[in-house]
C-alpha positions in Angstrom: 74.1 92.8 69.0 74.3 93.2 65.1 70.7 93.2 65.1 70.6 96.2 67.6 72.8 98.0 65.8 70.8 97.5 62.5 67.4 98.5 64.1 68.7 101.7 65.7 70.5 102.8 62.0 67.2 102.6 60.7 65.4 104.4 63.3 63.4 101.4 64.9 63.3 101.1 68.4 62.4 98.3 70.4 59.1 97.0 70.5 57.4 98.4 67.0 57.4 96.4 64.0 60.7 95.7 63.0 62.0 96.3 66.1 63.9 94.1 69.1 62.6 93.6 71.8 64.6 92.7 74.7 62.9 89.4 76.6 61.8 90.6 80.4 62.2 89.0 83.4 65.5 88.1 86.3 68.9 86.7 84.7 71.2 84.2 86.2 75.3 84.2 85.6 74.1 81.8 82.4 71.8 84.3 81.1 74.6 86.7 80.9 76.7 87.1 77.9 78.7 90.1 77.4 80.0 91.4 74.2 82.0 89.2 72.7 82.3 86.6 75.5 80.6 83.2 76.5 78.2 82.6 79.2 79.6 79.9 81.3 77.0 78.3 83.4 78.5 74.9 83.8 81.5 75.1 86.6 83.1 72.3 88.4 84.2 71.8 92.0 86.9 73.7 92.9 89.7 71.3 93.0 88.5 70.1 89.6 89.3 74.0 88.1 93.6 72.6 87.1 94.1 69.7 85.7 96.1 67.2 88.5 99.1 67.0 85.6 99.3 71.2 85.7 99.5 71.0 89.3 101.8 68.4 89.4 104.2 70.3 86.9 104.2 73.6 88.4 103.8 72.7 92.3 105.1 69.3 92.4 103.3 67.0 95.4 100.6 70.1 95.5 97.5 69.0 97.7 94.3 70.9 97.4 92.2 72.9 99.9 88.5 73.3 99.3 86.9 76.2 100.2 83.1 75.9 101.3 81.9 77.7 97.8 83.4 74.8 96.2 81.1 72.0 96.4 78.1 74.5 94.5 76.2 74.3 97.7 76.9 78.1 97.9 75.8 78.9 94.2 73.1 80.9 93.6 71.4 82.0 89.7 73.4 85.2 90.0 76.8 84.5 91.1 78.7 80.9 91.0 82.5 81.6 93.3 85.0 79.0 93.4 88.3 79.4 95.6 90.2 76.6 96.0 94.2 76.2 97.1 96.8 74.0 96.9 100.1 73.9 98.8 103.2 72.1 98.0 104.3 69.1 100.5 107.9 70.0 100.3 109.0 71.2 103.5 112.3 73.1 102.2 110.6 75.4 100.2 107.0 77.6 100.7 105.0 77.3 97.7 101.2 77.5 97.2 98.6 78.1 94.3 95.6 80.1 95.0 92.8 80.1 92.4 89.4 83.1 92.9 86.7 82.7 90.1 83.6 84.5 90.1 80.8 84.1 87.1 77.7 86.3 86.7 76.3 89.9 85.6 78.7 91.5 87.5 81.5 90.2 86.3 83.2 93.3 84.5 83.1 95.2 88.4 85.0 91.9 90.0 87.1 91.7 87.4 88.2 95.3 87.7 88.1 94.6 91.6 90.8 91.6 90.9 92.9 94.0 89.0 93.4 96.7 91.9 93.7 94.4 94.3 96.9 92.7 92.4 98.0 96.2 92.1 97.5 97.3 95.3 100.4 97.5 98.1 98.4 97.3 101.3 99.6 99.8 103.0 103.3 99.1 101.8 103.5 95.8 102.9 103.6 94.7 99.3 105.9 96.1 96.8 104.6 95.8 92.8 107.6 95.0 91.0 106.1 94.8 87.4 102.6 94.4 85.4 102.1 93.5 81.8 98.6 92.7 79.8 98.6 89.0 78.5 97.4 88.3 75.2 95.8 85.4 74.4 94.1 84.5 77.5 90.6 85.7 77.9 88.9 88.2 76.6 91.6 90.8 79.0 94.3 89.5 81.2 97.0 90.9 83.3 99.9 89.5 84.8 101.5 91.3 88.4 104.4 90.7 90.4 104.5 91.4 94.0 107.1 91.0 96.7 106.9 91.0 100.7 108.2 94.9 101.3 109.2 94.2 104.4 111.3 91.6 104.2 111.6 90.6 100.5 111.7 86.8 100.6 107.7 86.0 100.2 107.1 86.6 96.2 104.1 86.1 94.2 102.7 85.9 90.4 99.5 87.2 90.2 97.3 86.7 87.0 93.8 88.8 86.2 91.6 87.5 83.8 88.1 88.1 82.5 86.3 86.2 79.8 82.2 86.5 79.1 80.9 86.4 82.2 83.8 85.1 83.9 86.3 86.7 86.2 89.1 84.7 87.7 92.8 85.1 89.8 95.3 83.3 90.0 98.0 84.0 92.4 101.6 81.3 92.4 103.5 82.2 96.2 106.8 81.7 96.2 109.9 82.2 98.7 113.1 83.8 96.7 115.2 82.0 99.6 114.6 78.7 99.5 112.3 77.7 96.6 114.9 78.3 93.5 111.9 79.9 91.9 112.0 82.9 89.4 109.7 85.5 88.7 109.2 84.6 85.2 108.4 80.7 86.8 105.6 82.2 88.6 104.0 84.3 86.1 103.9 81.2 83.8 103.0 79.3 86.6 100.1 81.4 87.7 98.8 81.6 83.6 99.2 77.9 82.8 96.9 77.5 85.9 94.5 80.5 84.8 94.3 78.7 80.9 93.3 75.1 82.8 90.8 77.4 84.4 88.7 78.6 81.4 89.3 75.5 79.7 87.3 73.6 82.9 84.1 76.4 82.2 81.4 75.5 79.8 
């Protein structure tokens, strides 16, 4: 903090008079606050995370899939995890919307983990067509674009985001055959989705 900074310029360490002292003691996901970030601690259930007018517009008749983190039952004071889904009810064309948030100390490390995973083509079965940081969305956020190697008609928009002690993905699945989507669809897809995200974390 500022007042760190100030203490260590004048050669004052923590605990001496006109020191800081840092409090003791176990911290929980809202304890945390990183540099220039919030500390959420407030998170609703997972099919709660995008608003039921996002989903609507950008995977039209989408239901949603619980996982079992998304209740709370599984939260713990280190680490809250939400990972809900949604899939479209239109038969013609494959389309889903996959949403992994993680809040707590460690958040910096999953979001990192997030990143190479987009980025990753296990093993060649995935094929990174493109990558570009998006501003305005967190604190760091990176959009991906991925396509089935194999047979090239499974497609997805992946977004990476990490804001104060959050970390979240967003991944939009898509089939270049049949669903008339485009890439650039998916990327604003999966980042629309990622905004409704942080703005459903206090």
């Amino acid at each position: 903090s500022g007042d760190d900074d100030k203490d260590t310029a004048s050669g004052k360490p923590a605990g001496v008079p006109g020191g800081v002292a840092k409090p003791k003691g176990p911290k929980g996901p809202m304890d945390e606050e990183p540099a220039g970030g919030k500390a959420y601690s407030k998170v609703p259930d997972g099919c709660e995370l995008i608003k039921a007018s996002t989903v609507e517009k950008i995977l039209p008749g989408g239901a949603c899939t619980p996982s079992a983190m998304d209740k709370g039952e599984a939260d713990t004071p280190l680490m809250i995890t939400r990972m809900p889904r949604w899939e479209s009810d239109d038969s013609a064309s494959y389309q889903s919307l996959s949403v992994s948030l993680t809040i707590g100390a460690s958040v910096k490390g999953q979001y990192d983990l997030k990143k190479r995973s987009a980025l990753n083509d296990l093993n060649g079965t995935l094929e990174v067509e493109g990558s570009r940081p998006v501003k305005g969305l967190g604190q760091e956020a990176l959009v991906v674009d991925t396509v089935d190697a194999r047979q090239g008609t499974m497609a997805k928009g992946e977004v990476v985001v990490r804001d104060g002690n959050a970390s979240i993905s967003v991944e939009f699945n898509y089939s270049r055959d049949d669903s008339g989507t485009t890439r650039k669809q998916a990327d604003d897809a999966a980042i629309t989705a990622a905004r409704d995200v942080l703005g459903s974390l206090s």
